[in-house]
C-alpha positions, 0 to 999 in steps of 0.5 A: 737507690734507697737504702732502709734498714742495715744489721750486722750479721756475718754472711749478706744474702740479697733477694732480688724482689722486684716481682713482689707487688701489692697490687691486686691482681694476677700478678698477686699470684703465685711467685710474688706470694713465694717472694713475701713469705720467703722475706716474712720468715727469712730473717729468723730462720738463720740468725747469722745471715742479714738480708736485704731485699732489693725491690721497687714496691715502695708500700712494703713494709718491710721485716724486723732483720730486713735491709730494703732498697728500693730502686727509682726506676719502674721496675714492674715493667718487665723491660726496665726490670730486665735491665735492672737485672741484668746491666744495674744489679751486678753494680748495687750487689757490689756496693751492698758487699753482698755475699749471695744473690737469691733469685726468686723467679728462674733468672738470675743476673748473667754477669755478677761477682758473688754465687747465686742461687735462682729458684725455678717454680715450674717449667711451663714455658719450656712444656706448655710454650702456646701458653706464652707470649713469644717474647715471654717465652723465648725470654724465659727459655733462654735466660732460665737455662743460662742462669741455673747453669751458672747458679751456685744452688738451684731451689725448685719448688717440688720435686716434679719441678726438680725432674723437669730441671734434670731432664731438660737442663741436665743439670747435676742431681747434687746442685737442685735443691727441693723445698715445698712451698708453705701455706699461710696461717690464715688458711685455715677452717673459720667458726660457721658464723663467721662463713655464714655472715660471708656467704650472705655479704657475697650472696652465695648459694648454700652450695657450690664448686669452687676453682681458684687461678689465673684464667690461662690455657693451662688451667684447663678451664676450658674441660671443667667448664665441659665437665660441668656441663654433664653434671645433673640439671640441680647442679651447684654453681661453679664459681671461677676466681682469678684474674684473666691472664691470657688466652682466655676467650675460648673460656668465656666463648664455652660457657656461652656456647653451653648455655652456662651464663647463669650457673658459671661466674667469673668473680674475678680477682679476690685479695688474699685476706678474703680467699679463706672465706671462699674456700670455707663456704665451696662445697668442693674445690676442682683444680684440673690443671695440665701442668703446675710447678707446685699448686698452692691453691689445692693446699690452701684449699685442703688447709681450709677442709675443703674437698678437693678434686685435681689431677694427676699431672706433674706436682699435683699429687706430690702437694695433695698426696692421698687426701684429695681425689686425682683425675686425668686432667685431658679426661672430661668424663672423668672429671665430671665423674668424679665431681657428681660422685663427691657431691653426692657422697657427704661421708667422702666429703668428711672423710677428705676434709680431715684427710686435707687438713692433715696433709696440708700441716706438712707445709709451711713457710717457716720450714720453707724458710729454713730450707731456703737458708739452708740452700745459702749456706751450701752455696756458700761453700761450694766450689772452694768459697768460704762463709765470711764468719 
């Protein structure tokens, strides 16, 4: 172990950040940006809590206030970080004389001296398991329900999350904590010069529908490919950006099978610096998801002033409020309604940009953060234990 980093603040929280990963890809997605902007902004959320963070991504900087300690083993192979978990963690969080264990995605170590508190981002594999590898899924459907259990405090990211949690766990209302995700500063609207110089970089048409995400049966990618394919002959391009996750050939075999070859572009994974960009140049945003635990992509999108279209499933509306238009994920007419009807009507579109930009100023990291610290304290006098002061 390599240990970076020591401060002397009364309470040691850990976060176990063994997920966070600078490299590109889908797994710089989702979670691993949950686990960055919660050590950005952990350190000056409470002043008398210390952090360490306990990770295997050895290019991370670090914070001011952040003790880090890197493990030798290969933990972005998920056995060997399953282990670590599991067999070494218990063992490191002893010798740091650790207070608190936050786990930041749903497991958390089974066996362990000091109170934890374990994130849930959503309950897909529980809900949507034909998304899932089996061993994937039966690792997190087991491993989920005993470490919320045995969680001091459990943070699920919206309150769609939070039902899913009480209705499937059963777990008592009083122990689930609901914080929002945030949305990072540099999503945000650009000067028109700037999007313009990006446009012609990228060679990207004046007009085209956007979606954001990894390529997964959950996506519903599949039914907005079929929307689109109803739309009007002098339709915008739809550009398709995210890494292919898993079960995405009936993706790929649609769009061959509709004739879209040349209209439908799968850009691929883009790094987070240039995502503002995109969002600044698309026209519309469409997010027809079945099933999110939070949905950062429509609130990053809103944050830029981009219309934005999705659905009316789990936490959705919760994240886009009434400042975007809601769909029927399962309804293909609806969509492709809905986004003819957008793209034909400029003062909606006015009208939903500075709608988004208001909702998306009601999240951000800091608040996050703060909530977050908030969650440690309760843990830490739950059940008779007192705060080392």
């Amino acid at each position: 172990m390599i240990v970076v980093g020591k401060d002397k603040r009364a309470i040691h929280v850990a976060v176990n950040a063994h997920l966070l990963s600078l490299a590109e890809g889908y797994r710089s997605a989702g979670i691993n940006w949950y686990i960055y902007n919660l050590l950005k902004h952990l350190p000056e959320a409470d002043e008398t809590i210390r952090y360490t963070a306990f990770l295997g991504e050895r290019r991370y900087p670090g914070e001011a206030g952040l003790g880090l300690r890197f493990s030798r083993l290969p933990t972005h192979r998920p056995q060997v970080r399953i282990l670590w978990e599991q067999a070494i963690q218990p063992w490191c969080l002893r010798r740091a004389g650790v207070d608190l264990l936050h786990s930041p995605a749903f497991v958390g170590p089974l066996v362990t001296a000091c109170p934890t508190v374990v994130t849930v981002h959503d309950l897909s594999f529980l809900l949507y398991p034909e998304g899932f590898r089996r061993w994937n899924r039966g690792y997190l459907g087991l491993f989920t329900r005993l470490s919320v259990t045995k969680a001091r405090r459990v943070i699920a990211v919206s309150q769609s999350t939070r039902d899913d949690l009480l209705r499937h766990y059963g777990l008592s209302p009083d122990k689930v904590d609901v914080i929002h995700n945030g949305v990072d500063p540099n999503y945000r609207r650009l000067p028109a010069d700037q999007v313009a110089r990006f446009r012609e970089h990228r060679g990207l048409p004046e007009r085209f529908l956007l979606f954001v995400g990894t390529l997964e049966p959950r996506k519903n990618i599949v039914r907005l490919i079929e929307a689109y394919a109803q739309l009007p002959r002098s339709r915008p391009p739809l550009m398709l950006l995210g890494g292919r996750g898993w079960l995405y050939d009936e993706v790929l075999s649609r769009v061959e099978a509709l004739a879209l070859t040349d209209e439908v572009h799968f850009v691929g994974y883009v790094a987070a610096e240039e995502l503002p960009l995109w969002y600044n140049a698309a026209e519309i945003f469409v997010y027809p998801s079945l099933y999110e635990g939070f949905g950062l992509p429509p609130l990053e999108a809103m944050a830029c002033g981009t219309p934005v279209i999705t659905s009316t499933a789990s936490s959705l509306p919760e994240v886009v409020g009434r400042a975007g238009v809601l769909i029927d994920p399962t309804d293909v007419q609806a969509l492709a309604s809905a986004m003819a009807h957008l793209l034909g009507d400029a003062a909606l579109q006015a009208e939903l940009e500075m709608a988004g930009l208001e909702q998306a100023s009601r999240f951000s990291w800091r608040k996050a953060a703060r909530l977050t610290a908030s969650s440690y304290r309760e843990a830490l006098t739950a059940g008779g234990e007192s705060q080392r002061v």
